[in-house]
C-alpha positions, 0 to 999 in steps of 0.5 A: 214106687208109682203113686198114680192118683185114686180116691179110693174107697174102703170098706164102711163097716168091718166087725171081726170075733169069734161068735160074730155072725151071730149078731148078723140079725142084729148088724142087718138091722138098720138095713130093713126097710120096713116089714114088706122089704127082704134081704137076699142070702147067697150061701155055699151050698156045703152049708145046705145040711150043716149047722149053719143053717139054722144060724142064718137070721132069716126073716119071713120075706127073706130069699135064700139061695144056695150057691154052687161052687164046684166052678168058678162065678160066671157072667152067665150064673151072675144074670140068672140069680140077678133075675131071679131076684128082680122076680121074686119081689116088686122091690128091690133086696135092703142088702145082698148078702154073701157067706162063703169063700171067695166064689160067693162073695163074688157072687154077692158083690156081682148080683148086687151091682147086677140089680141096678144096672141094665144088661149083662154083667158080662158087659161090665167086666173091666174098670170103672163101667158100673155106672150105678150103686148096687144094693147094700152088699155084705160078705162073710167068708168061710174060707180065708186067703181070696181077699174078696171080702175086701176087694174093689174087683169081682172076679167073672168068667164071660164068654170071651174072658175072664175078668173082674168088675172094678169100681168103687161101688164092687167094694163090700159095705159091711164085712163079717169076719168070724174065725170060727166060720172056717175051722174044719174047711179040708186042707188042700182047699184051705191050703190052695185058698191061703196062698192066693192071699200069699201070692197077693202079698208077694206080688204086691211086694215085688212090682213097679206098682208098690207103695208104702201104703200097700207094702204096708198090708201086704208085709203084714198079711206075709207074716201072718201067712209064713206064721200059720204055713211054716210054724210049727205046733200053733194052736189051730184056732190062733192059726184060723185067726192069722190067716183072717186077718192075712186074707183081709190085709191081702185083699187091701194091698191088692186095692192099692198095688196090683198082681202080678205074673202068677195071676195073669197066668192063672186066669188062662188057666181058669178061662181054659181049664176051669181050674178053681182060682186057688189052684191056679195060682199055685200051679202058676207059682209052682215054675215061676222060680225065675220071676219070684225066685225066693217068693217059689222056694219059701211057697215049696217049703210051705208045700212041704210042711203042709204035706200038699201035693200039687197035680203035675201035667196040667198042661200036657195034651192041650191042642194048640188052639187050647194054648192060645187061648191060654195065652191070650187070656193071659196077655190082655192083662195088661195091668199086672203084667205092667206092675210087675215089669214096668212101662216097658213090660213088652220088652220082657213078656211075649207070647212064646215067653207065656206059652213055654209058662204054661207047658212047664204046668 
């Protein structure tokens, strides 16, 4: 186990129940200013014509935006919500507020860093380059399993790559966590979202980088996550419940682990693709039986019980020019590709090793 030295940072305000977001008016409360100050909400555009809306505690000054998710955050869309905002007011939000799956808490996470920093957020993507605190940011997911509503990363695709803003000022300052907020979310979608919180676990349980303190979150969230995808005859809200805390214990072992080969590959198959986190991470998974052969076997039986099918070819027809950038986007990421093989990772992981990866996909 590597203990390398962080003064990590945390979440500071955390409420979870059924019913919860109804007390968001009163949770943002000591956040308002004055009467003239507002707060931005951020919020998955399916929730435009349903009954959530009418749940948002807007005030009159507040901004609402409806967010679309049919791709993934981009710099590009970060910087167009952060001037949108900066016009909208002469001041600036009391708090950025996300509800959403993982794609919108990006978002929220992103746009508040964004407010009080100059430049592009595609300037930012790495570790530790945000110079500046955002806005106050609150995330409340409505899908479980990214680990966003926890994570010290927001996940951007730039023009040149795809990576996340990391610092401790990404990390959210209040979390929402209300399990009735994700019943009824369509199987496939809550399928491919909950495994993103397994893989989480599984690679943090089988790197260089591991420690008590992250096998410890990680462990749990992969009970919890073998109870709800393998158990059998589990009432559905009790299951909405595990996979909530799975995701949030997920998300808390990757701050203080790291992922591994599944994510690397599924980031060049977002860059290139487009293909939507979750999914990536399972296509990725799906032929990774020789570097997680126990971890594959379980995630195929899970598939089974599931009843999900995952689209096969993915991969096929790409030009060469396609695979490369595939497989560059995936061998920059030099720090999951450390934790899961060590120092000496180069040894193991070339570049034909990753190309062969993904026309297995």
């Amino acid at each position: 186990m590597i203990y390398t030295f962080r003064n990590f940072k945390n979440v500071a305000f955390f409420a979870f129940g059924r019913g919860t977001f109804d007390r968001l008016d009163e949770i943002l409360a000591p956040r308002r200013k004055g009467t003239d100050s507002y707060v931005v909400f951020l919020v998955d555009q399916v929730f435009e014509s349903g009954g959530l809306r009418e749940r948002i505690p807007l005030h009159e000054k507040d901004k609402l935006i409806w967010v679309s998710v049919e791709e993934e955050p981009t710099t590009r869309m970060v910087d167009l919500y952060r001037d949108e905002i900066l016009s909208y007011a002469d001041s600036l939000p009391d708090a950025v507020v996300g509800i959403g799956g993982g794609s919108v808490m990006d978002y929220a996470k992103a746009i508040a860093l964004m407010l009080t920093n100059p430049g592009s957020s595609a300037e930012y993507q790495g570790l530790d380059l945000i110079k500046d605190p955002g806005v106050f940011k609150v995330c409340i997911p409505t899908l479980s399993g990214t680990g966003a509503e926890v994570s010290m990363t927001t996940v951007l695709l730039g023009p040149e790559k795809k990576l996340g803003i990391k610092c401790d000022y990404t990390m959210p300052d209040q979390v929402v966590l209300d399990p009735d907020l994700i019943e009824g979310a369509p199987r496939e979608q809550r399928f491919y979202t909950g495994m993103d919180c397994y893989i989480h676990a599984m690679e943090c349980l089988t790197g260089t980088w591991r420690n008590a303190y992250s096998d410890a979150f990680a462990e749990k969230s992969l009970a919890l996550c073998r109870e709800v995808f393998l158990g059998e005859g589990e009432d559905p809200r009790e299951a909405d419940e595990k996979l909530m805390i799975a995701s949030y214990l997920g998300g808390m072992s990757v701050t203080y682990s790291q992922v591994g080969v599944c994510h690397a590959l599924s980031y060049g198959l977002s860059f290139v693709l487009h293909t939507r986190h979750g999914l990536a991470n399972c296509i990725a998974f799906n032929r990774l039986e020789d570097v997680y052969p126990d971890g594959v076997k379980e995630f195929h039986a899970m598939l089974e019980r599931q009843g999900v099918v995952l689209p096969e070819g993915v991969t096929a027809g790409l030009s060469d020019e396609q695979l490369d950038l595939m497989v560059d986007t995936a061998f920059k990421l030099e720090h999951m590709w450390d934790h899961a093989f060590g120092k000496a990772w180069r040894d193991k992981v070339r570049p034909e090793w990753i190309r062969e990866l993904f026309l297995r996909m």
